[in-house]
C-alpha positions as MATLAB code, in Angstrom:
seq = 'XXXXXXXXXXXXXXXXXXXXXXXXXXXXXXXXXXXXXXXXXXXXXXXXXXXXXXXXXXXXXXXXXXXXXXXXXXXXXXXXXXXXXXXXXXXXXXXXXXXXXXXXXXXXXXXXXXXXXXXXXXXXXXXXXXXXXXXXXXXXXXXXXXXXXXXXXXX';
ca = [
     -27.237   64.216   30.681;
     -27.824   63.002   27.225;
     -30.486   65.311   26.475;
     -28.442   68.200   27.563;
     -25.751   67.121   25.507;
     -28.165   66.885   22.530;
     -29.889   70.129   23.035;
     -26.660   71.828   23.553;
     -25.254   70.464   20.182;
     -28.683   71.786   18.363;
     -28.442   75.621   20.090;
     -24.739   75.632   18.976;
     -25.337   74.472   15.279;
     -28.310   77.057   15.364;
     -26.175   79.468   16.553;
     -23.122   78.619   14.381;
     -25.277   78.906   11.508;
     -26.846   81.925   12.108;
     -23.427   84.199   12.523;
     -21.788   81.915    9.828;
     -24.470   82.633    7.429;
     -23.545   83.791    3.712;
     -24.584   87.243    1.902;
     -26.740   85.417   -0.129;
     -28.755   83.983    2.791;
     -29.159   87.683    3.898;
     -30.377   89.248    0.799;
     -32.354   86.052   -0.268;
     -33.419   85.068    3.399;
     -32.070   81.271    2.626;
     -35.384   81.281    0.309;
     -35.184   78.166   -2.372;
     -37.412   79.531   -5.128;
     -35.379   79.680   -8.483;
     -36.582   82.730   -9.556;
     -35.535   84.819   -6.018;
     -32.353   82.918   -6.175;
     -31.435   83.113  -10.257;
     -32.232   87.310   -9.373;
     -29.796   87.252   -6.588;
     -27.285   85.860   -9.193;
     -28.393   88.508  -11.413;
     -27.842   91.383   -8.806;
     -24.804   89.614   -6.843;
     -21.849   90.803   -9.435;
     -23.252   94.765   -8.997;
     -24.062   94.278   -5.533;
     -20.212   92.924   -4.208;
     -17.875   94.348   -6.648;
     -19.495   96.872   -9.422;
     -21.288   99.039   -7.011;
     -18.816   99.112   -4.436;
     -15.923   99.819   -6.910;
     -17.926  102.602   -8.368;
     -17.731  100.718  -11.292;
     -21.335  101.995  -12.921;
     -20.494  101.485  -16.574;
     -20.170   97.646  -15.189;
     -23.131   97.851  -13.464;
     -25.302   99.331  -16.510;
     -24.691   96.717  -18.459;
     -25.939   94.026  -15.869;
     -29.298   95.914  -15.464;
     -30.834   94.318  -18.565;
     -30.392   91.092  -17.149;
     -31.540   91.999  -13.331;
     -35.035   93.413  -15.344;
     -35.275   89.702  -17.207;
     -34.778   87.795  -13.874;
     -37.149   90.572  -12.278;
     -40.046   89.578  -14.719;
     -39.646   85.980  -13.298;
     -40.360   87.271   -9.992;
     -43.215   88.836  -11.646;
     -44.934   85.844  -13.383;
     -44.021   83.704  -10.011;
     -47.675   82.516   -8.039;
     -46.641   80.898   -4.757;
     -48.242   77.504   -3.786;
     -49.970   77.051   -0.759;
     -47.017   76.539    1.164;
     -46.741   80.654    1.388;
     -50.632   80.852    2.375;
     -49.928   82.753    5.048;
     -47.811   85.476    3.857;
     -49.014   85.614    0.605;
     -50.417   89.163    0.999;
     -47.206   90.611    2.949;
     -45.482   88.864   -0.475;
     -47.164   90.248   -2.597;
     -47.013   94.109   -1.680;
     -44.060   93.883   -1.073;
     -43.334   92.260   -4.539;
     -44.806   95.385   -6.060;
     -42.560   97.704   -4.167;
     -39.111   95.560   -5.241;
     -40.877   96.019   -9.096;
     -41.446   99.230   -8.608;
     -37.535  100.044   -7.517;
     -36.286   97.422  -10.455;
     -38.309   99.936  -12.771;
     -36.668  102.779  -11.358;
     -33.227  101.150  -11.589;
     -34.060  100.618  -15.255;
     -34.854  104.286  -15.675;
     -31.241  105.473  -13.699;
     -29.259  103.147  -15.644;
     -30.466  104.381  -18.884;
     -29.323  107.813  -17.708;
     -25.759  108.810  -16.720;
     -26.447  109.875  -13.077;
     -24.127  107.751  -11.122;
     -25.285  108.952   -8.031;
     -29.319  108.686   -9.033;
     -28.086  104.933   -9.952;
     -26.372  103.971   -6.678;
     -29.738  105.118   -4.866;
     -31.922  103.242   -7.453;
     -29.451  100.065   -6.556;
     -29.411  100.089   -3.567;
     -33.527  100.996   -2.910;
     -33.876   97.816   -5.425;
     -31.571   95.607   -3.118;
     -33.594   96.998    0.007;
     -36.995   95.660   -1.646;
     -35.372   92.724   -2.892;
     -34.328   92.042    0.693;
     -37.523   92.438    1.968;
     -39.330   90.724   -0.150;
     -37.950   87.515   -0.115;
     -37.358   87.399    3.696;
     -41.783   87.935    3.729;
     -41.412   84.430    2.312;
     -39.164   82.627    5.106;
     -39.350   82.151    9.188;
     -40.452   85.895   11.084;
     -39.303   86.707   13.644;
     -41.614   86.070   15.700;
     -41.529   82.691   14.777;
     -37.925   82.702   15.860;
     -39.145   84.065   19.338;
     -41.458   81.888   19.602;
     -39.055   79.099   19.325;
     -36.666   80.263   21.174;
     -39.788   80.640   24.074;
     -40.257   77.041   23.929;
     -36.625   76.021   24.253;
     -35.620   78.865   27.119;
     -38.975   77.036   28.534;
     -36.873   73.306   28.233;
     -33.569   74.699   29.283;
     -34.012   76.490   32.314;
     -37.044   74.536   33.517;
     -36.910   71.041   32.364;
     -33.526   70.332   32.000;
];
């Protein structure tokens, strides 16, 4: 009974924290690197009010900084740690740079709607490259193998 109890109490705080999660845990994939999370504080102002609000002027002017904290992401070389999906990282680290450059290019012009699709291709590849960089998915099948496994069989 007390494992069941226990077990039950870990699924529910998985659970809980999985639909409770913040933005920022979507966009940054709960990644603690400084330089993917001092970018999402970079891109976070645009992202939730500016962008939404139609508010481009606003989010011109935060560009500049987006493009510094981008050229962190640039300069950053993973330790071991990210062996694995070092390669996955790493293209898709090109693509996000590739999309910040754009954004650079449609907030120097005065194409609101060019910038809203350079935004949000940028927050796409931002996305996707920090989630290359936490748990897959299949890593989250693969646990959730093992403890269907405990559950129905064991317990």
């Amino acid at each position: 009974m007390y494992r069941t109890t226990i077990l039950f109490y870990a699924m529910l705080m998985l659970t809980t924290s999985v639909l409770f999660a913040e933005e920022k845990k979507e966009c940054t994939r709960d990644v603690d690197i400084s330089c993917i999370e001092t970018f999402h504080e970079a891109m976070a102002p645009s992202c939730h009010k500016y962008v939404p609000e139609k508010d481009f002027a606003t989010v011109r002017k935060h560009v500049p900084n987006m493009v510094a904290q981008a050229k962190l992401i640039a300069e950053f070389q993973p330790d071991s740690t990210y062996a694995d999906v070092l390669e996955d990282f790493n293209q898709k680290r090109k693509v996000f740079l590739a999309t910040i450059d754009d954004l650079k290019t449609a907030a120097d012009g005065d194409d609101d709607t060019a910038l809203k699709e350079a935004f949000d291709n940028m927050h796409k590849a931002f996305s996707g490259m920090a989630g290359s960089l936490s748990m897959t998915p299949d890593e989250l099948n693969d646990f959730h193998t093992i403890i269907a496994k405990v559950w129905h069989e064991y317990l």
